[in-house]
C-alpha positions as CSV (number, residue, x, y, z in Angstrom):
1,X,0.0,0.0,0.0
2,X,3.3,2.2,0.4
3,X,4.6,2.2,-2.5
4,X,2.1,2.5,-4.5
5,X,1.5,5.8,-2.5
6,X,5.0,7.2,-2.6
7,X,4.9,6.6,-6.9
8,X,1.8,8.8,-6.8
9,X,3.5,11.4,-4.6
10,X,6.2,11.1,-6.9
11,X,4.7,11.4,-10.3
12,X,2.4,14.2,-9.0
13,X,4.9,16.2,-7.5
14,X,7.3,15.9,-10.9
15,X,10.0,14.0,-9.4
16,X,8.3,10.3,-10.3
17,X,9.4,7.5,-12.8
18,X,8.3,8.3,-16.2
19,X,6.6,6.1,-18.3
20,X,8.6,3.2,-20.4
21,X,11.2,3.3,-17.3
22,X,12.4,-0.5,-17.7
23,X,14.2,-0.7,-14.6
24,X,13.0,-0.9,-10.8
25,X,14.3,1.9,-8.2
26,X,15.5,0.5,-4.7
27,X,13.1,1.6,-1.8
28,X,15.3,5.0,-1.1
29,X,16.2,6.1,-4.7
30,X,14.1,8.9,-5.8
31,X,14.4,10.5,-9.3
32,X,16.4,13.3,-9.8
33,X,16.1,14.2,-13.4
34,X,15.3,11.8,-16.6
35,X,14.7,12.5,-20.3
36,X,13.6,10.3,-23.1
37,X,15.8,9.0,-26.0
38,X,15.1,9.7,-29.5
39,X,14.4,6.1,-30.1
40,X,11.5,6.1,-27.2
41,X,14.2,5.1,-24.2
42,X,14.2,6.4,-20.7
43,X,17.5,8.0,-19.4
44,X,16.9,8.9,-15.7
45,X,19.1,10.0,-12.7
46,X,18.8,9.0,-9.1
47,X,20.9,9.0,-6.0
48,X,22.6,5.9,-6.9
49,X,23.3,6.2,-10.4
50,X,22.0,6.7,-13.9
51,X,19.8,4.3,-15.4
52,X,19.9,3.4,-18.8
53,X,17.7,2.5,-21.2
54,X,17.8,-0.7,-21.3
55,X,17.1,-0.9,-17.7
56,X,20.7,-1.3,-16.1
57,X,21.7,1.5,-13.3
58,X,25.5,2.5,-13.3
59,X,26.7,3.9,-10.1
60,X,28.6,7.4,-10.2
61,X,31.5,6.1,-9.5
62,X,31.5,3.8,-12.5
63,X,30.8,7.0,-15.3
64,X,34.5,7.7,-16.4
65,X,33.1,11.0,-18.5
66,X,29.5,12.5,-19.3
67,X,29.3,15.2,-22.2
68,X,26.8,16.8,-23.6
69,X,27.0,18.0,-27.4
70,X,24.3,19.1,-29.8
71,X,21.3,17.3,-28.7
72,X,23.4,14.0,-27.4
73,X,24.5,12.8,-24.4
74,X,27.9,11.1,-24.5
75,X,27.8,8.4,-21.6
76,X,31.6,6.5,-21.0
77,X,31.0,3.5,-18.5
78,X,33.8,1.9,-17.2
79,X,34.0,-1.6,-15.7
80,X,35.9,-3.2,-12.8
81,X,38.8,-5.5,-14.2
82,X,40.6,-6.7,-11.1
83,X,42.0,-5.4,-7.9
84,X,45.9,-4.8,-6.4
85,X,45.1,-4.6,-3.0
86,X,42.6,-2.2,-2.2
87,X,42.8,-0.6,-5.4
88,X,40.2,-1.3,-8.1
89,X,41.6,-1.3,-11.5
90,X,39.0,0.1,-14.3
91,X,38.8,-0.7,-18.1
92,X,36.6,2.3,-20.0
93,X,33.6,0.7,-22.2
94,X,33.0,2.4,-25.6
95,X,31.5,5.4,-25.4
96,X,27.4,5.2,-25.7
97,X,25.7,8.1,-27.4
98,X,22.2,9.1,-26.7
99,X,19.8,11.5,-28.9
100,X,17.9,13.9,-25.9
101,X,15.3,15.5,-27.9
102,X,13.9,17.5,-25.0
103,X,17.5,16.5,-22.5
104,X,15.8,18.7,-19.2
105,X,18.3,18.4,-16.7
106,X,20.1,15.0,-17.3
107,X,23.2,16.7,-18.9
108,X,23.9,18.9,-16.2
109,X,22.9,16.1,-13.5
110,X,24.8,13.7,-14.7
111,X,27.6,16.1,-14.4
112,X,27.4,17.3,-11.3
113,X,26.7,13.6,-9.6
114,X,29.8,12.8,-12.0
115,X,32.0,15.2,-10.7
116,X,30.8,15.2,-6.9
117,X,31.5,11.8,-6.6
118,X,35.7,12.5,-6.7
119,X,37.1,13.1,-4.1
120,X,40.1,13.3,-5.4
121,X,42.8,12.6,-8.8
122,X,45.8,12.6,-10.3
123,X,47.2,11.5,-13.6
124,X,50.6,10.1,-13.9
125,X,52.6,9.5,-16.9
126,X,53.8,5.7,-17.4
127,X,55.0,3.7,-20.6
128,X,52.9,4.0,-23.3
129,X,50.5,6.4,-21.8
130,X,49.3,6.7,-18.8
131,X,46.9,6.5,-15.6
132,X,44.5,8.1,-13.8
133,X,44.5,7.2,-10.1
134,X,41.3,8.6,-8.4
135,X,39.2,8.7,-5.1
136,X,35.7,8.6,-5.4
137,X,32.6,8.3,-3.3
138,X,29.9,5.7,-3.4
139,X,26.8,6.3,-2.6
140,X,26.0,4.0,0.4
141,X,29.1,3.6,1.1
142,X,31.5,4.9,4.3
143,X,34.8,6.1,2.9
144,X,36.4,6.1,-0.3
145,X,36.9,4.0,-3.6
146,X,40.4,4.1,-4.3
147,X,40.0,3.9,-8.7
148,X,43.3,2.9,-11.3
149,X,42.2,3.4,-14.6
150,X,45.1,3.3,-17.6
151,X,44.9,5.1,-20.5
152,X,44.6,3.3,-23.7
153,X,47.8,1.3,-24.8
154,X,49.6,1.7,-21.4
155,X,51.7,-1.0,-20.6
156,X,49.6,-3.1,-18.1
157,X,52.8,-4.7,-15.7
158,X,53.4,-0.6,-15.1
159,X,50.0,-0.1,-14.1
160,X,49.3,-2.7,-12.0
161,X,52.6,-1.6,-9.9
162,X,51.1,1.8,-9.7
163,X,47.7,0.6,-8.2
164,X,49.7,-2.2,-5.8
165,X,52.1,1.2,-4.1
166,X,49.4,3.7,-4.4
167,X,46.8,1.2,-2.5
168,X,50.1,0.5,0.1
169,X,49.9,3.8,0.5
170,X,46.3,4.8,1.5
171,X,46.8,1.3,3.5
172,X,49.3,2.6,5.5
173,X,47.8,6.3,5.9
174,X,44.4,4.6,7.4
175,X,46.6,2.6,9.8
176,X,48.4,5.4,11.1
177,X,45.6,7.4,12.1
């Protein structure tokens, strides 16, 4: 009888789940924005993440870059490939382009929850390119996400050192406070 209840509230007060939403919110995630694809899809923002069209939420902290660019949303997921220590090394998907006909407010909050959820980064040059070593915030979640992500061609044996010593590192920081 409650949730039924809180959808209403929702969809009358402008903040509810659209129509042609495939996915299901948790209990606590509320809509912050959404916007519908040129080919009838649902983009929508919440707390925990974007959801896509086909249904699949991806957490903030697993959006590697959001653009917006003459009607389309650029959307660059990236996936967890392994770990070195506590250090969770990223691979970026292909980039995913969506036609916003009427976008609302889904460029700018996908950008802000994008960018609010580092905490901090820092890029450092290796062989063959480089890496992007960054803090980020989960919702959710106490603490940190400590993120390795290489740039394409980047030799992998130089990358995985720099996520082993930089997770030995915020290791050894936690343990001496």
């Amino acid at each position: 009888m409650i949730a039924p209840l809180r959808r209403l509230v929702r969809r009358l007060s402008g903040g509810g789940v659209p129509d042609g939403f495939a996915g299901e919110l948790a209990a606590d995630e509320h809509v912050l924005a959404s916007a519908r694809t040129a080919d009838g899809g649902v983009l929508l923002a919440s707390r925990l993440g974007v959801w896509l069209p086909e249904g699949r939420r991806v957490g903030w902290h697993l959006l590697s870059k959001v653009s917006w660019n003459s009607g389309s949303l650029s959307v660059i997921e990236a996936e967890e490939v392994d770990a070195a220590g506590e250090a969770v090394l990223l691979r970026d998907l292909p980039a995913r382009r969506f036609r916003l006909a009427e976008p609302g407010r889904i460029p700018q909050v996908l950008r802000e929850r994008v960018d609010g959820s580092i905490r901090s980064r820092d890029h450092r040059e290796l062989p063959g390119g480089g890496v992007w070593v960054v803090q980020r915030k989960v919702p959710g979640r106490d603490g940190v996400l400590l993120q390795v992500r290489p740039d394409p061609g980047t030799d992998e044996a130089a990358v995985r050192r720099v996520a082993a010593e930089v997770a030995d590192r915020v290791r050894r920081a936690r343990e001496a406070r």
